[in-house]
Backbone as JSON, one array per atom type, in Angstrom:
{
  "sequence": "XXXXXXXXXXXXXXXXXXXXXXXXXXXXXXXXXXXXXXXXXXXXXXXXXXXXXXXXXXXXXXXXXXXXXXXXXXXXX",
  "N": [[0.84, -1.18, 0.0], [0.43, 1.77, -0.6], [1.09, 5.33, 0.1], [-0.46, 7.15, -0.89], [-2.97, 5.46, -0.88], [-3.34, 4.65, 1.93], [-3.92, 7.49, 2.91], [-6.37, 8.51, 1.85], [-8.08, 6.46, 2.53], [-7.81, 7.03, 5.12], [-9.33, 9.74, 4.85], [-11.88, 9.19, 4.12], [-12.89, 7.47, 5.97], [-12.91, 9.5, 8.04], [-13.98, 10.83, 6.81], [-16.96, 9.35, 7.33], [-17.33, 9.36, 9.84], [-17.53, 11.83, 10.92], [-19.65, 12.09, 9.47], [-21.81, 10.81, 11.01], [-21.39, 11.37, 13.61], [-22.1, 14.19, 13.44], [-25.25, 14.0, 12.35], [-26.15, 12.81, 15.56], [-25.78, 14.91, 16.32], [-27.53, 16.72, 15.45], [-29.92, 16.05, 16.22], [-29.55, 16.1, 18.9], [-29.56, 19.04, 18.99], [-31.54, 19.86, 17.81], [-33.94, 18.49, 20.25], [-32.75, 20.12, 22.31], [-33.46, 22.45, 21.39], [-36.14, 22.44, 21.64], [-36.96, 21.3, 24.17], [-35.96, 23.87, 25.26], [-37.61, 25.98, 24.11], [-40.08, 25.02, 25.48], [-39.25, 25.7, 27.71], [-39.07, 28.76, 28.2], [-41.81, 28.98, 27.62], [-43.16, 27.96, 29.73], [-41.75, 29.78, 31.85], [-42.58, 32.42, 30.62], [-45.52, 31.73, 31.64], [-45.2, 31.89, 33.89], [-44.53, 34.38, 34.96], [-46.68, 35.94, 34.35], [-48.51, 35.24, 35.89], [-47.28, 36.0, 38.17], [-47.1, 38.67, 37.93], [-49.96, 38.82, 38.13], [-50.98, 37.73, 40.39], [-49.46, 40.13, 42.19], [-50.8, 42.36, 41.57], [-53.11, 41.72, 43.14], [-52.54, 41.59, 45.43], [-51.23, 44.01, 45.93], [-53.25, 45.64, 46.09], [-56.23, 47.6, 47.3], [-58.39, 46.94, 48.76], [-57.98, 43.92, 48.66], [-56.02, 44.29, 51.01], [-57.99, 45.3, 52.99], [-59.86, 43.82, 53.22], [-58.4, 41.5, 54.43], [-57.5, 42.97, 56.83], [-60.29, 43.02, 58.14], [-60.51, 40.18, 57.98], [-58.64, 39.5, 60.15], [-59.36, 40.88, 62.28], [-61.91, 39.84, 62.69], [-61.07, 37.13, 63.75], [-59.92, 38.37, 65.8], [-61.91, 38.85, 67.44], [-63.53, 36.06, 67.67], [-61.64, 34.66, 69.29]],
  "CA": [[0.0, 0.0, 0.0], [1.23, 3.16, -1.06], [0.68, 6.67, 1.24], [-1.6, 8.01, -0.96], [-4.04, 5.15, -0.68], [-3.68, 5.7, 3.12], [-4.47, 9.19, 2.6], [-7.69, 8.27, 0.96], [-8.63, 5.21, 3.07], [-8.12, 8.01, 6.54], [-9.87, 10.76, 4.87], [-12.53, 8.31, 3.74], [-12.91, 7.16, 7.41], [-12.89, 10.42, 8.73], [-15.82, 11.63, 6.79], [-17.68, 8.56, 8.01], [-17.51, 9.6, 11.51], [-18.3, 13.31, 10.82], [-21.73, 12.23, 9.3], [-22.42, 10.01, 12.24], [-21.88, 12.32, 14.57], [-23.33, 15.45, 12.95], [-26.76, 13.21, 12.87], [-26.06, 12.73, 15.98], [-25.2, 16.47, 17.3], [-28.94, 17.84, 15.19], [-30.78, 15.45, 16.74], [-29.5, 16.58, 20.32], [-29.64, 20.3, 19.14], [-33.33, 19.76, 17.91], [-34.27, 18.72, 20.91], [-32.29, 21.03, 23.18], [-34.09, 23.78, 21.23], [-37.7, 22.61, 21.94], [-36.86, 22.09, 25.62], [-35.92, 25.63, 25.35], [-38.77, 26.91, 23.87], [-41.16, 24.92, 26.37], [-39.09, 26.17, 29.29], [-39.34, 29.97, 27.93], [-43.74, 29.29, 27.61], [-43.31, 28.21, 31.06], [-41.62, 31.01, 32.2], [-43.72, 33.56, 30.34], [-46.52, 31.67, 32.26], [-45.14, 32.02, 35.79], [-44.07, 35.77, 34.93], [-47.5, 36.53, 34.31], [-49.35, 34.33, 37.21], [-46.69, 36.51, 39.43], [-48.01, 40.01, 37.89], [-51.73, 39.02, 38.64], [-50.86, 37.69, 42.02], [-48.47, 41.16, 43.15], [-51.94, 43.25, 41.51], [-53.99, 41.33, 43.8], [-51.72, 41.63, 46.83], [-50.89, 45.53, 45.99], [-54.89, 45.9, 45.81], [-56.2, 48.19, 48.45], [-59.26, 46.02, 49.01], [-56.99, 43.04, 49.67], [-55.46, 44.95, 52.23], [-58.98, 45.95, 53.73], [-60.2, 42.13, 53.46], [-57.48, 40.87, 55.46], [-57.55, 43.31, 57.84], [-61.05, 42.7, 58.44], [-60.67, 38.55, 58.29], [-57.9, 39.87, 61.03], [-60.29, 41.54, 63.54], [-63.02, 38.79, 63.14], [-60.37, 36.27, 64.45], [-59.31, 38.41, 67.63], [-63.36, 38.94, 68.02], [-63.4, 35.04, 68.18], [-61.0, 34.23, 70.3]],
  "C": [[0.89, 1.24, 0.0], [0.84, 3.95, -0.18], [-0.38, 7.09, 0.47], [-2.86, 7.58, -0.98], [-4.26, 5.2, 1.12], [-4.56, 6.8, 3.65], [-6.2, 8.93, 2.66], [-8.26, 7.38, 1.69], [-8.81, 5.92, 4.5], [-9.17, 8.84, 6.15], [-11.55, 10.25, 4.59], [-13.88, 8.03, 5.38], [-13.3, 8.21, 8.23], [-14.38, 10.75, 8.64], [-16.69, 10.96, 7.0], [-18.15, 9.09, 9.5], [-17.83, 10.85, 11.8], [-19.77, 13.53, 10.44], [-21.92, 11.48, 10.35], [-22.73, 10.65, 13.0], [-22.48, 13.67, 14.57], [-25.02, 15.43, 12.79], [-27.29, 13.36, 14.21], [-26.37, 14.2, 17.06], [-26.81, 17.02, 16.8], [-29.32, 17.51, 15.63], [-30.68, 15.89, 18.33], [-29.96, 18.15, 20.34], [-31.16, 20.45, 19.14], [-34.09, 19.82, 19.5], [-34.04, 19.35, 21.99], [-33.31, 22.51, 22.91], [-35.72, 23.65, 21.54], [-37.78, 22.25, 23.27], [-36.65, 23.61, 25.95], [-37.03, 25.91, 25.13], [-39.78, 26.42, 24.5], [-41.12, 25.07, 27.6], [-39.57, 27.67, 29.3], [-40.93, 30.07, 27.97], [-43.66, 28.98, 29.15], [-42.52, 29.37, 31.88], [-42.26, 32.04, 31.77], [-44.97, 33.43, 31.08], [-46.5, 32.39, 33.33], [-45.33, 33.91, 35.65], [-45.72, 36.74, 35.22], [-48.69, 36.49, 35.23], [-48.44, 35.31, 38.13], [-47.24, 37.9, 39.26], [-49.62, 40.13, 38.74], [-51.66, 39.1, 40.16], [-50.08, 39.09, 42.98], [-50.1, 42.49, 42.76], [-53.22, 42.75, 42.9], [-53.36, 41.94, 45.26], [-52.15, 43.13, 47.03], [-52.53, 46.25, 45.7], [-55.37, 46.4, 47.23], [-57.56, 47.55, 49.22], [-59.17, 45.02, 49.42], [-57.0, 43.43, 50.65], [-56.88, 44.96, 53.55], [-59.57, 44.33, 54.21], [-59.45, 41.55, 54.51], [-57.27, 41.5, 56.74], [-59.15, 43.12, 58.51], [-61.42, 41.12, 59.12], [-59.54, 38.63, 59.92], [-58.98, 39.88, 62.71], [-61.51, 40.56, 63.82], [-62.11, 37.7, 63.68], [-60.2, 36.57, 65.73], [-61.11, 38.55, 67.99], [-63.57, 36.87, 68.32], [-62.45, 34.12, 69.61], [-60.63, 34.71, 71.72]]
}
């Protein structure tokens, strides 16, 4: 065997194992990217479940409710 079938019989080889694992690498990226994008909808969820809940809180009617459910407790006890 001569070097330059070598050559040809490595480079051959090589690019075997570059499509394998490039199959390999989309198929992980694929699904890396649609875990991403169904962690990002759950975070846009929470983000927006935390707005409603800090409007509710920061609600001056809240405030008045609870101080009321307050005062009927020490009237019970």
């Amino acid at each position: 065997m001569n070097i330059t079938a070598v050559a040809i019989v490595a480079i051959v080889c090589w690019a075997i194992v570059e499509l394998t694992n490039g199959t390999k690498t989309k198929k992980k990226n694929k699904a890396a990217l649609e875990q991403d994008a169904e962690l990002a909808k759950q975070v846009s969820d929470l983000k927006e479940r935390i707005e409603t809940l800090e409007k509710i809180v920061t609600d001056e009617k809240y405030d008045l409710h609870r101080q009321f459910d307050d005062l009927k407790k020490d009237r019970v006890a």
